[in-house]
N, C-alpha and C positions, 0 to 999 in steps of 0.2 A: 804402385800407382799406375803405373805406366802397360801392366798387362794389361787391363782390363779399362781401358779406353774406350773400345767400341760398346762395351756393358754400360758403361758413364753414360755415350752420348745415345744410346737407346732410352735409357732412361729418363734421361733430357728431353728426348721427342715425346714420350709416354706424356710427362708431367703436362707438357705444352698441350698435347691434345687435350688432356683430362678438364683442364682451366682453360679449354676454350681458344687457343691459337693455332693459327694456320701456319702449317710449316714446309709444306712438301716445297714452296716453290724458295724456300730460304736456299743459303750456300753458308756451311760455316767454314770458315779457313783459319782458325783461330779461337783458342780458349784463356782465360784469365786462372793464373792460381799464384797465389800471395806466400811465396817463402820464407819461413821463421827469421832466415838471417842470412846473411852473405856466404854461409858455410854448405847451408841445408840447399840455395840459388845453384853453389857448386855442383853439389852431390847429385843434383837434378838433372842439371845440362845435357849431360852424355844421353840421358835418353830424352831429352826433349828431341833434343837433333837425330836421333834414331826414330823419329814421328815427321820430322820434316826441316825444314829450312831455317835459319836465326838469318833475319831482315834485317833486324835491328834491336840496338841495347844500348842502354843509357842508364842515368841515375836520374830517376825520381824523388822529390821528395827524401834523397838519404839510401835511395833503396833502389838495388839495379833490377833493371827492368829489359827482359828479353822479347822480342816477338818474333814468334816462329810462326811463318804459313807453314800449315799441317799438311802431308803427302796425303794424293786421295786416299780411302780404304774403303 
């Protein structure tokens, strides 16, 4: 999941252009992804934080919830 990030968030731009939105003067510092379960949240972490920073984590609704601001790339 985690190699191929920058291949994600090109595609991300791609789409936005295709339907029509302006993006060059965006800044993203941050993506959403919804973990199966507290095991799969685990397994993730270490490369979250190999992308950039954990701000902050909490329990949502039942369900921990990380926010990593992303290192430039």
């Amino acid at each position: 999941m985690f190699d191929n990030y920058k291949q994600f968030l090109s595609n991300v731009f791609s789409e936005l252009v295709a339907i029509g939105i302006e993006h060059t003067n965006l800044e993203i510092d941050h993506i959403a992804y919804t973990a199966g379960s507290t095991e799969e949240y685990e397994s993730l972490r270490p490369g979250l934080m190999d992308m950039g920073k954990l701000i902050a984590e909490d329990l949502v609704s039942g369900r921990r919830v990380g926010i990593v601001l992303l290192n430039e790339f």
